[in-house]
C-alpha positions in Angstrom: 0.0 0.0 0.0 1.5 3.5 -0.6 1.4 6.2 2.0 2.0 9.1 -0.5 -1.8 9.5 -1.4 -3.2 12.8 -0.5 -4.4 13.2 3.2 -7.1 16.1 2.3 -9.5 15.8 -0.1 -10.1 19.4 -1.8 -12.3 18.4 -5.2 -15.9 16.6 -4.7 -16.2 13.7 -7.6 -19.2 13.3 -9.0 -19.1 9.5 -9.1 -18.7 9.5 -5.1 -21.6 12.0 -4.4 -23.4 9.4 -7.0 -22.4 6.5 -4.9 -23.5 8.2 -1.6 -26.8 8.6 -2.8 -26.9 5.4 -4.1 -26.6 3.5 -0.8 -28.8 6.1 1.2 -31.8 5.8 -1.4 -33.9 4.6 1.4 -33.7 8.3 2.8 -34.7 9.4 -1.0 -37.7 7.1 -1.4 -38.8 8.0 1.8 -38.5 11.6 1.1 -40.4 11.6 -1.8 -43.1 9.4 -0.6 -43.4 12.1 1.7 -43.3 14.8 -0.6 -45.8 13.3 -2.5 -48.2 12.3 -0.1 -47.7 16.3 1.1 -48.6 17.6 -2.1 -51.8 15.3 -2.7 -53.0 16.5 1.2 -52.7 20.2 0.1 -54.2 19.1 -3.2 -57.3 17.7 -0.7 -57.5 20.4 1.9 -55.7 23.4 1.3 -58.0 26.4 1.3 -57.7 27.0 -2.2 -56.4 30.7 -3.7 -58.1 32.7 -6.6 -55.9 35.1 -8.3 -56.9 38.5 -9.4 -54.8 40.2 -11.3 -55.0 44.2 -12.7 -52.4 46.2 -14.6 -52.2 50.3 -14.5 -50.1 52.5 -17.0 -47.6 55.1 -15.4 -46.5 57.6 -17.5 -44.4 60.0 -15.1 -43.3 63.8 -16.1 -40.0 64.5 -16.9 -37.3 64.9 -13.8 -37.2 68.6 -13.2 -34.1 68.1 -11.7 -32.3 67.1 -14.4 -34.3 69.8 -17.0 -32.9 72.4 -14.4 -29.2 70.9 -15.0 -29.7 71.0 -18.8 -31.0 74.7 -18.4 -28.2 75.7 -16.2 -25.1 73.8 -17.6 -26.1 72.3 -21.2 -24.3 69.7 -21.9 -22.8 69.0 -18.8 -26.6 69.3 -17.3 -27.2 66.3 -19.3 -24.3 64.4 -18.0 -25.0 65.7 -14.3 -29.1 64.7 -14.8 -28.0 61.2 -16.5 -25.4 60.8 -13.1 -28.5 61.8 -10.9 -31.0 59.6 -12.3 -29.0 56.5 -12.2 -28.5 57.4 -8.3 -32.2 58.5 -7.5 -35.1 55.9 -7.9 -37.5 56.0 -10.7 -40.6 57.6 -10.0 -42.2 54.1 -11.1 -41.4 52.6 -7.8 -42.1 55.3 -5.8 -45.8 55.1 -7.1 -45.4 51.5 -6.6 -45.0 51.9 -3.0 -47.8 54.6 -2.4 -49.8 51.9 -4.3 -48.3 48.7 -2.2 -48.5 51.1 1.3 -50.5 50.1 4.3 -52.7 53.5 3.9 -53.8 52.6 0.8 -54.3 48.3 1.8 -56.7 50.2 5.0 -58.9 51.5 2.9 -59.6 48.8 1.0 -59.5 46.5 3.9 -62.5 48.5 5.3 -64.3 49.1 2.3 -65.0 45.3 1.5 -64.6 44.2 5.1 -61.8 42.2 5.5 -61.4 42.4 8.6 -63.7 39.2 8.8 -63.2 36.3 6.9 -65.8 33.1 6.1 -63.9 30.0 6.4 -67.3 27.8 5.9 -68.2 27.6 3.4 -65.4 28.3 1.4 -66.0 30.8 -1.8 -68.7 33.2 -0.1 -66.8 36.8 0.1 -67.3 38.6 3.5 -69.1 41.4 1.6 -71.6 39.5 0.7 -72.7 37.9 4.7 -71.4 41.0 6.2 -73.4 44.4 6.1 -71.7 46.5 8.6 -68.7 45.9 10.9 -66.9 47.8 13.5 -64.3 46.0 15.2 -62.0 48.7 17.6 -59.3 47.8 19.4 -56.3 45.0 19.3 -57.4 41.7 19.9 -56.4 38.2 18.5 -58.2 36.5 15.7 -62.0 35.1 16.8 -63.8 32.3 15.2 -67.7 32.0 15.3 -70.1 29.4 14.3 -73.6 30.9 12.8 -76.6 28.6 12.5 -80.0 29.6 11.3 -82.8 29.3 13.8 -85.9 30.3 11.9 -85.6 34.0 10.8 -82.4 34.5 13.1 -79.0 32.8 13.5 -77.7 31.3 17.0 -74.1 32.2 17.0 -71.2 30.4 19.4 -67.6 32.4 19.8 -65.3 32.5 22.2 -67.4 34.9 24.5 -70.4 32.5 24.9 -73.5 32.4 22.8 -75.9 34.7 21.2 -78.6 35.8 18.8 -77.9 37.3 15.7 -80.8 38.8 13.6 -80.2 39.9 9.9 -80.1 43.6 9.1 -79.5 44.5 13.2 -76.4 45.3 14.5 -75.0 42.5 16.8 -72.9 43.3 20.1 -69.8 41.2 20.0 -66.9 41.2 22.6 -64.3 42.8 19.8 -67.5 45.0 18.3 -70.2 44.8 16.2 -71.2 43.4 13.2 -74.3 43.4 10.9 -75.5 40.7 9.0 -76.9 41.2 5.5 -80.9 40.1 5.7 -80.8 38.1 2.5 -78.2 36.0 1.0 -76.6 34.2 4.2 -76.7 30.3 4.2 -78.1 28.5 7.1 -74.5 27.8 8.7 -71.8 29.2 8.5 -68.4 30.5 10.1 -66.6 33.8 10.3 -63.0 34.3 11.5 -62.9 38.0 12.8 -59.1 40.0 13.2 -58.2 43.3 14.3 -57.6 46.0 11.5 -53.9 45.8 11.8 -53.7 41.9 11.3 -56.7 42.1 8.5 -53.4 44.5 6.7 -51.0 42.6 7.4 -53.1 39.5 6.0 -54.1 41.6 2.3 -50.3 42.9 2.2 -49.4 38.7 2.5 -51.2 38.1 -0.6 -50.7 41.3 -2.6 -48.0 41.8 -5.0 -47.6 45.0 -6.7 -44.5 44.8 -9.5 -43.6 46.3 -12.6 -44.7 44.1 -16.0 -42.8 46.5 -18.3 -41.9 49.8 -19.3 -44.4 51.8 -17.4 -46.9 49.0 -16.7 -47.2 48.3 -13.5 -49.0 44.7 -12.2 -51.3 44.0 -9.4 -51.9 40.8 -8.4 -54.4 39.8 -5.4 -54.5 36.0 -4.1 -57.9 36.0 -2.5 -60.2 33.5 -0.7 -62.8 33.1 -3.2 -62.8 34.7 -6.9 -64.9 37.5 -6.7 -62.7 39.1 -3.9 -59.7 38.7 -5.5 -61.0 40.6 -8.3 -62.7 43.1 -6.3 -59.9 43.9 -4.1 -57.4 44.4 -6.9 -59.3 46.9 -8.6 -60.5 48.9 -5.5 -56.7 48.9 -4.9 -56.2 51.0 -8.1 -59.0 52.6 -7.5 -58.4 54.0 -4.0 -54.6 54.9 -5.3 -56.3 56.6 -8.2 -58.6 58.8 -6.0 -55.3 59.5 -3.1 -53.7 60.9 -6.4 -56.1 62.9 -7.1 -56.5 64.7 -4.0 -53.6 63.4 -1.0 -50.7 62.8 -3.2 -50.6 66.2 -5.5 -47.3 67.8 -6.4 -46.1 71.2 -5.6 -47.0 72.4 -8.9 -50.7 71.7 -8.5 -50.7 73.3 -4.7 -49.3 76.3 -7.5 -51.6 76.1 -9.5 -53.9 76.8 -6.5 -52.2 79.1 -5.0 -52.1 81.1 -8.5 -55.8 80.6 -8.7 -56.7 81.9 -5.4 -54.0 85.1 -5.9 -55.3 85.9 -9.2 -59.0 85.7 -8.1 -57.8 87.9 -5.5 -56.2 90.3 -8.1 -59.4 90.2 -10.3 -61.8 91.4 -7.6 -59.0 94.3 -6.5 -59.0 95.5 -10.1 -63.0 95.4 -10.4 -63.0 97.9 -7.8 -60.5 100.2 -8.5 -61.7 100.3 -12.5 -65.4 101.0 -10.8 -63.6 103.6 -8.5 -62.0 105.4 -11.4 -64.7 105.4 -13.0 -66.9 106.8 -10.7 -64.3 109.6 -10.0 -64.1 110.6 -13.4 -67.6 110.5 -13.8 -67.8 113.1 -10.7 -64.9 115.3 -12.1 -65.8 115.3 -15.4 -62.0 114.6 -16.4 -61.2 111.5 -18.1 -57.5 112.3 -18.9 -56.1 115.5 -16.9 -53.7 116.3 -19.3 -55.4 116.0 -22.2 -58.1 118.2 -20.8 -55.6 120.2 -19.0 -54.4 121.0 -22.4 -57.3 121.8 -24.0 -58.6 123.8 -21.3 -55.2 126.1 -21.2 -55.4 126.3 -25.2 -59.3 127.7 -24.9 -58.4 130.0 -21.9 -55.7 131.5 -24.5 -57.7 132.0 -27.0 -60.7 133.0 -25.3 -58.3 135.8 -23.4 -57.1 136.9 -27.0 -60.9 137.6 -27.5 -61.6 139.1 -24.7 -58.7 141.4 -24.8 -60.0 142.1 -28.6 -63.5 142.5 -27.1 -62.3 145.1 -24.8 -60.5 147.0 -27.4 -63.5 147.5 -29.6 -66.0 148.2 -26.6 -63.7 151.3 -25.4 -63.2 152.5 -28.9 -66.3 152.3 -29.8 -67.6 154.1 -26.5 -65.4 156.5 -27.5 -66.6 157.2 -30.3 -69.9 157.0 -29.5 -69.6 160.1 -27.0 -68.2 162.2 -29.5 -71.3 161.7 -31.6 -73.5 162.2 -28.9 -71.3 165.0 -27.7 -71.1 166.6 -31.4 -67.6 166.5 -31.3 -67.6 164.3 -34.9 -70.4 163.2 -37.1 -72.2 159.9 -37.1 -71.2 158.9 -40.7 -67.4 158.8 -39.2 -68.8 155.9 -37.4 -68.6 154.0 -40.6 -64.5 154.9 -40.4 -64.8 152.4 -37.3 -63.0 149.3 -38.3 -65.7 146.3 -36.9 -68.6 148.3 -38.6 -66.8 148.1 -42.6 -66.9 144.9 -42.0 -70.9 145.0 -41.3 -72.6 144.7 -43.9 -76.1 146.4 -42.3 -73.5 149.2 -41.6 -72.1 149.3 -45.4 -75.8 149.2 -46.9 -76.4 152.4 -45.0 -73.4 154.0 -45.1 -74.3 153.5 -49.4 -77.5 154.0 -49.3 -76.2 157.6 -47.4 -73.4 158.5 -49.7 -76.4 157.7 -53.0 -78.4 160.1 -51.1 -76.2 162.8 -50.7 -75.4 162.1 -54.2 -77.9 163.1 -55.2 -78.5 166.1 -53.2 -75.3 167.6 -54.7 -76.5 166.8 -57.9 -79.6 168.3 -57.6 -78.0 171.2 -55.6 -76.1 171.8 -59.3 -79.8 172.9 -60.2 -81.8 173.9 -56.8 -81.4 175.9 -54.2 -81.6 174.3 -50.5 -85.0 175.3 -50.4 -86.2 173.2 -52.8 -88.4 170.4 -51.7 -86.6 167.6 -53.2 -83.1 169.1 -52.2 -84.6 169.3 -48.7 -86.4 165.6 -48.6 -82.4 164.3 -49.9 -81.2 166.0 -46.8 -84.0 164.7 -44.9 -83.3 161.3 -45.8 -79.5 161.5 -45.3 -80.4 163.2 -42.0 -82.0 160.0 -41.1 -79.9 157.2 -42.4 -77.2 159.6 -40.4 -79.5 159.1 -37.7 -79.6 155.0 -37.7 -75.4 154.5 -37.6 -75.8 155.8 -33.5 -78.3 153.6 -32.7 -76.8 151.0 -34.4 -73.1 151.6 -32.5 -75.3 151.6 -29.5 -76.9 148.3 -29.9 -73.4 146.7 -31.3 -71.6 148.7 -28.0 -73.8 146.7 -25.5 -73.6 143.4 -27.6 -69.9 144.0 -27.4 -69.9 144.6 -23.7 -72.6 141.2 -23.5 -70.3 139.5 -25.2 -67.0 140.8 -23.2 -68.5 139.5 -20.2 -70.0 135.9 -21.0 -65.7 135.6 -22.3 -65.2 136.9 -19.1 -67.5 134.5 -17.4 -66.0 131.8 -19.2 -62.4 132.6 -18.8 -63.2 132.5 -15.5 -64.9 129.0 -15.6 -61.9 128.1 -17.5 -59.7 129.4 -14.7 -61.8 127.5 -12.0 -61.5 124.3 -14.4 -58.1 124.6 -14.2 -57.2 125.7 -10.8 -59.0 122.0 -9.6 -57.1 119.9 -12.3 -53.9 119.0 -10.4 -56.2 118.0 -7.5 -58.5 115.9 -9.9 -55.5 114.8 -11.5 -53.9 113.3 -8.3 -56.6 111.2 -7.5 -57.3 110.3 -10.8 -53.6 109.6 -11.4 -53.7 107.4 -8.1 -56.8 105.3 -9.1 -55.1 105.1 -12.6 -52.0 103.7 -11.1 -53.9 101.2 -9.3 -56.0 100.0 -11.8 -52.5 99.9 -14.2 -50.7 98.1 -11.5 -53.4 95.5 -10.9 -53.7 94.8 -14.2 -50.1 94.2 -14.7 -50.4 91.8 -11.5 -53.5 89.8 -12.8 -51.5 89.6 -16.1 -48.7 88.0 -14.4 -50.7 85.4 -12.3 -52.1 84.4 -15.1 -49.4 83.6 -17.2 -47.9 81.6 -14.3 -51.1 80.7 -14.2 -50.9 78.6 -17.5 -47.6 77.6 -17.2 -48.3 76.0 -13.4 -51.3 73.9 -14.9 -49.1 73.0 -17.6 -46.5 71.9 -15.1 -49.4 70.3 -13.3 -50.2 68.6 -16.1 -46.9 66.8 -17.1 -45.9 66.4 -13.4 -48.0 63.5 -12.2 -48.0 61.8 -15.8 -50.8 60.2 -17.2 -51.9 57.1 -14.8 -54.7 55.4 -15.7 -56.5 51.5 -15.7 -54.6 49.1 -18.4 -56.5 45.9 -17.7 -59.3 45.8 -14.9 -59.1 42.6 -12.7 -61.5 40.2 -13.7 -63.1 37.2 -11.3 -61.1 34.3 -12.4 -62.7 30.5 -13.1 -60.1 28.5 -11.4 -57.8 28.6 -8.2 -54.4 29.9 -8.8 -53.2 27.6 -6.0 -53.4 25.0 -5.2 -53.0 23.3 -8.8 -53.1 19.5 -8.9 -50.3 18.9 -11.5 -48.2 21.6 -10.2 -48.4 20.9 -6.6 -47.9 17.5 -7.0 -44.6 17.9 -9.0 -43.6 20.4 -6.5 -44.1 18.1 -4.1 -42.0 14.9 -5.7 -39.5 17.6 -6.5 -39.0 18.7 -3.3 -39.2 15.2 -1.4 -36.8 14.1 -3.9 -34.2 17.0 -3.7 -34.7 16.3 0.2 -34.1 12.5 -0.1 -31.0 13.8 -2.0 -29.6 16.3 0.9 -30.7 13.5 3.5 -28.8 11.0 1.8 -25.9 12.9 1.5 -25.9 14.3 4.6 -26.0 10.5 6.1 -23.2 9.8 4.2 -21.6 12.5 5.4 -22.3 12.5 9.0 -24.0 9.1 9.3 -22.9 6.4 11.9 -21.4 4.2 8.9 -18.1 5.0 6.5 -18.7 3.3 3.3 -16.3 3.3 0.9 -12.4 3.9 0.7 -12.8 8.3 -0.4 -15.2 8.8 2.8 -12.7 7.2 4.9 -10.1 9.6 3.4 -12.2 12.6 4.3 -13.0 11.4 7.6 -9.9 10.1 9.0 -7.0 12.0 6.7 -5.5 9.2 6.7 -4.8 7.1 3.1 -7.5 4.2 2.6 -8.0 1.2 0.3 -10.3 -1.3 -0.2 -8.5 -4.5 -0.3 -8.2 -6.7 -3.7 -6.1 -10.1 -3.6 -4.3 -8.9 -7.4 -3.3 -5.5 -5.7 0.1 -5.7 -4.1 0.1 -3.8 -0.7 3.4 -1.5 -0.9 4.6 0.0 2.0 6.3 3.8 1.2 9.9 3.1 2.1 9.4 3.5 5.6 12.5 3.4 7.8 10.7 0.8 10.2 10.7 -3.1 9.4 8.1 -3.6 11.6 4.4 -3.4 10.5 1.6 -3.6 13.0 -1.5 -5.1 11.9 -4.4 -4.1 13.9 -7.9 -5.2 12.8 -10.8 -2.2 13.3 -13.4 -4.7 14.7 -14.4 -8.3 14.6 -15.6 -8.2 11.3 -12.3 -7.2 9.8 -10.4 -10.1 7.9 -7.2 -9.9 8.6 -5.4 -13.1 7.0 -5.7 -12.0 3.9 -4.3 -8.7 4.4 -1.2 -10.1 5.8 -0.4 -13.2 3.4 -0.8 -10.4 0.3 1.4 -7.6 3.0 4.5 -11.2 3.1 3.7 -11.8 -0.5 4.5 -7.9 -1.8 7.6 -8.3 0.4 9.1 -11.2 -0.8 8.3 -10.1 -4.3 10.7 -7.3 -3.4 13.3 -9.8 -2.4 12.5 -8.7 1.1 12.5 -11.8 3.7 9.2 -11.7 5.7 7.9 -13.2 8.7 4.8 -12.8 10.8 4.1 -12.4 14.6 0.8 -13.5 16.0 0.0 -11.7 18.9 -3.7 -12.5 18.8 -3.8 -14.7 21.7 -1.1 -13.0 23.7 -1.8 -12.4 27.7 0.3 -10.4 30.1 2.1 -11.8 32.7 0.2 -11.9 36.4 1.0 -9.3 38.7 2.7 -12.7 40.6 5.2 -12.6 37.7 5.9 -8.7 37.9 9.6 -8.3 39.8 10.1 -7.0 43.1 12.9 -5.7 44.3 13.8 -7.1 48.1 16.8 -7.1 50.2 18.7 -5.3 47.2 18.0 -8.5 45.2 15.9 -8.7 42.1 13.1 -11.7 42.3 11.0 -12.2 38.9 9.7 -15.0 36.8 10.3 -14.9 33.0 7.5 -13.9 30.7 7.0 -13.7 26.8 9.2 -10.5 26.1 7.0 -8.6 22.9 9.5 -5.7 21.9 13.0 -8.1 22.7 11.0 -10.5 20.1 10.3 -8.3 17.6 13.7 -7.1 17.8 15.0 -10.2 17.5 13.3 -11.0 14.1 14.0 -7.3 12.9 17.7 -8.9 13.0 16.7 -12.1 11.3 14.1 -11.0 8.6 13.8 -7.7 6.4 10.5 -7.4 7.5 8.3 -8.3 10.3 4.2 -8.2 10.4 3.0 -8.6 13.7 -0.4 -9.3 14.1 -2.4 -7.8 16.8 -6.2 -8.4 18.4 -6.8 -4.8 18.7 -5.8 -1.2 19.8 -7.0 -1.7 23.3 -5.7 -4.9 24.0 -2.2 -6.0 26.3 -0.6 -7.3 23.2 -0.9 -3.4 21.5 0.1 -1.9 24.6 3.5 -3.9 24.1 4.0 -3.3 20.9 2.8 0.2 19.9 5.8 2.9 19.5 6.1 5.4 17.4 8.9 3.6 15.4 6.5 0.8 14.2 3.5 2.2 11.7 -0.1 0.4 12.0 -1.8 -0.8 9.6 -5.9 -0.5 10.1 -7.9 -3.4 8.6 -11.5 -2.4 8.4 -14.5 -4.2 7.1 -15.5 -4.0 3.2 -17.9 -1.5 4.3 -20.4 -0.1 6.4 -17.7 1.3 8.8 -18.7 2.5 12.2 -17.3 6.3 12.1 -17.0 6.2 15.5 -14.7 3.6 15.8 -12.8 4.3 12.8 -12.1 8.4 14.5 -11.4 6.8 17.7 -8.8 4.4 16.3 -6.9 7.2 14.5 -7.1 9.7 17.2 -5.5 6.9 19.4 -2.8 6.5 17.4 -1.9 10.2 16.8 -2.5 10.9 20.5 0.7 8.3 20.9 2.7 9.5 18.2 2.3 6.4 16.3 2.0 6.5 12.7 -0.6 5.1 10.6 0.4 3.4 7.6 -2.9 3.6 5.8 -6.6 1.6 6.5 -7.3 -1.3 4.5 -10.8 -2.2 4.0 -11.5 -6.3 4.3 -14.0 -8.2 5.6 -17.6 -8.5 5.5 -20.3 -6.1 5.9 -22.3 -8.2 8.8 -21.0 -9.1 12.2 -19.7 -12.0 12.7 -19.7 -13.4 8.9 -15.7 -13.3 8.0 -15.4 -13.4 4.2 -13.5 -11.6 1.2 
């Protein structure tokens, strides 16, 4: 046998874990008996599972964190918003929790009462027993049996007994509950819970993932079909309706805010525009200095008048109190510059230069006395006689008209003595209604832009595929479970098997005894010569593991490899070797020595050490007198152990001994039968 075999094993081989399994397949059939007999009892009586399963589109807005970069920086927003988005998480997910979260699983728990639960018969929702229920408090879960008495239901829970009639509330020890007044079957039970383990319970069979893209899946395992249908989309639904009205984003609280400042700024501008107008309606002045303008322009002018006015009413008093005085005639009224322009005055003043005409012309042929040259100067006489009159009534339509200018300036000069004054407050109100406007302008161009922000902020969520009440259980599943369960009693037949190989009371084959023991291992075949590894000792100790360990063979084939070598070989048999008696050990007395000879062990095998090139000395055991002589560590044993099946225990505690006395172990050859007391090859 050689020694220079490996004393750790660091690869696994395939063939051995093979083998392993091999001899422990009674752990694998009994495994997957098991398995299988566990799969066809859930098949039987499992409550069975009905799975309801919804899908919602998220379309989020654009990151306005990473727009902001690419305003800011350009390109190297883009790289610093590409950065940031692989770090932060999508907005996907965080919807996904919202819409996985135990506010949103509350609502629904409450709206189709789930805090109570009807375990017979199974398939009847709670909605549809259940009316009303309101359960306060922590308590643990509470079972009750409901059977129909006539038009009520005699109930028995943990409490005691009671009545229950349908369509009245019901006083229970945890509540109250209301039973529906049509629809219930004559017997039934109900499993009530707390709101907080009725959560925990839908969050146990509710799986919210993402299917693709911006699909996102709901998926509901319920007790009977119609609630797992139901509560899937009343999921969504609840989300939907938080969204709406919990879970807005800043921009929306803008856009209210916005709203309410620019309603604000709408009623502020009402008000001052009424205000103006009312002033201006009071003042008369719609612009100031327009009017301001106008009215200084119309002063001037009617100033020039006046002054003109004024000019021709004292000339022509003048002139008029010469006539009257005699100091000039009348006809030199017609020299006054207002009246050639009069054409009244100009018909008279022709009509008296015709008559006098004439008079001079009939004065070429008549005296003054004549009648005719006297009616000519009668006549010019009195159109002489109208031109006073005349300057008269023009002098005090002058003076009439000098003082309604007057009158007027001074209108004008009030008017425009109160302008800065009616100006100032119409300036103020104008200001106010110009600086309102300006701010309702502004709101409402944020305005816009905040509900379009609003708009692409949340994204466009909305229903894909409404849960539907599905036809069959998703669990359990005959063909399914039932594979499953072979599968998994067979993969734990497998683990058993080669965990009792492993760790199991019996060794079976030369590589487990490696692994156990370090120590080289064979099993022994009569063609195979047994080398030794060119030890320095020429003595080999045979020692034999346990009573079914054949040792003859083991040592003919041991003298057989040896002489084959030309090496001259002899065996010792120590099997039946006894000490000596304690009558034979020597005492020492009187200075003398006093002993009786005895078979000396290590003087004999010293003896044929000299004599023979090698010497196999065959031994009973490790724990036996015969060992006990001959054991040192100069002399390597050789452990013969049955063909197989082992016992670990033995095998450890045989190599410990030997290390713990520093003898060396030449290797474990495996011999013998695999039943106790049967000794063949």
């Amino acid at each position: 046998m050689s020694t220079s075999a490996s004393t750790a094993v660091d690869t696994i081989d395939v063939a051995d874990l093979a083998r392993t399994v091999r001899r422990g397949w009674r752990a694998v059939v009994a495994c997957t008996v098991f398995g299988a007999l566990a799969a066809v009892a859930v098949v039987l009586w499992a409550p069975p599972k009905y799975l309801g399963s919804a899908s919602v589109v998220m379309k989020m807005g654009n990151d306005p964190s990473s727009s902001l970069l690419s305003r800011l920086g350009g390109g190297i927003g883009d790289a610093a918003g590409g950065a940031l988005s692989s770090v932060t998480k999508s907005p996907t997910e965080t919807e996904i929790q919202i819409l996985s979260s135990r506010a949103v699983a509350g609502r629904v728990v409450d709206s189709l009462r789930l805090q109570a639960r009807v375990t017979s018969p199974r398939g009847i929702p709670a909605a549809r027993l259940i009316d009303s229920l309101a359960l306060g408090g922590s308590f643990r879960a509470r079972k009750y049996h409901f059977l129909k008495s006539g038009s009520t239901y005699r109930f028995d829970g943990p409490e005691g007994a009671g009545i229950a009639t349908p369509g009245v509330p019901v006083k229970l020890a945890v509540g109250s509950i209301t039973l529906h007044a049509t629809g219930a079957p004559n017997e039934f039970e109900l499993v009530l819970r707390d709101r907080e383990d009725a959560i925990s319970r839908f969050e146990k069979y509710l799986s919210v993932d993402k299917a693709g893209g911006e699909v996102v899946r709901v998926n509901y395992r319920g007790d009977d079909s119609l609630t797992a249908a139901v509560a899937a989309n009343a999921l969504i639904a609840t989300y939907l309706a938080r969204r709406t009205t919990t879970d807005r984003g800043i921009n929306q609280h803008r856009v209210e805010f916005l709203t309410a400042k620019a309603d604000s700024a709408s009623a502020q501008l009402l008000a001052a525009s009424r205000e103006l107008r009312r002033q201006q309606e009071r003042s008369g002045v719609i612009d100031p200095e327009v009017v301001g303008k106008i009215e200084l322009e119309r002063a001037s002018q009617i100033r020039t008048s006046l002054a003109e006015l004024q000019m021709e009413e004292g000339a022509l008093k003048q002139l008029i109190a010469k006539v009257t005085s005699g100091s000039i005639q009348p006809r030199e009224l017609a020299a006054y510059p207002t009246f050639l322009k009069s054409p009244a005055i100009n018909q008279l003043i022709g009509d008296l230069v015709q008559v006098e005409t004439d008079r001079y012309k009939a004065l070429e042929s008549r005296t003054e006395k004549d009648p005719e040259v006297g009616a000519l100067s009668q006549s010019a006489k009195n159109i002489e006689g109208q031109l006073l009159p005349l300057a008269q009534s023009y002098s005090a339509s002058s003076a009439q008209q000098r003082n309604d200018a007057q009158r007027h300036f001074d209108s004008l000069q009030t008017q425009i003595a109160a302008l800065p004054a009616v100006a100032e407050s119409g300036l103020s109100l104008r200001r106010d209604v110009l600086r309102l406007n300006q701010v309702y302008a502004a709101l409402g161009g944020q305005l816009v832009e905040a509900r379009l922000a609003a708009i692409s902020e949340g994204g466009d969520v909305h229903v894909l595929d409404p849960a539907v009440a599905p036809k069959e259980p998703s669990f359990p599943k005959p063909i399914t479970t039932m594979g499953l369960g072979i599968g998994a009693g067979l993969f734990a037949g497998v683990i058993a098997a080669l965990m009792i190989g492993a760790l199991g009371r019996w060794v079976q084959d030369p590589r487990d005894v490696e692994r156990t023991t370090g120590v080289p291992a064979l099993r022994f075949d009569p063609t195979v010569p047994l080398l030794m590894n060119g030890a320095a000792s020429r003595t080999v100790l045979v020692v034999p593991l346990d009573q079914r360990a054949l040792l003859e063979p083991v040592i003919q084939r041991l003298a057989q490899t040896a002489e084959s070598r030309s090496i001259k070989a002899t065996v010792l048999d120590l099997s039946d070797y006894k000490s000596a008696s304690t009558t034979l050990v020597p005492r020492i007395t009187a200075g003398s020595i006093e002993s009786v000879g005895a078979f000396d062990v290590n003087g004999t095998i010293s003896r044929l050490e000299e004599e023979f090139g090698m010497v196999i000395v065959r031994l009973p055991g490790l724990v036996t007198d015969a060992a006990a002589a001959a054991l040192t560590g100069s002399r390597p044993v050789l452990l013969v152990a049955p063909q197989r099946r082992i016992d670990r225990e033995k095998l450890v505690g045989a190599v410990q001994l030997l290390r713990r006395l520093d003898v060396p172990c030449a290797g474990i050859v495996m011999s013998g039968s695999e039943h106790d007391g049967i000794l063949t090859t």
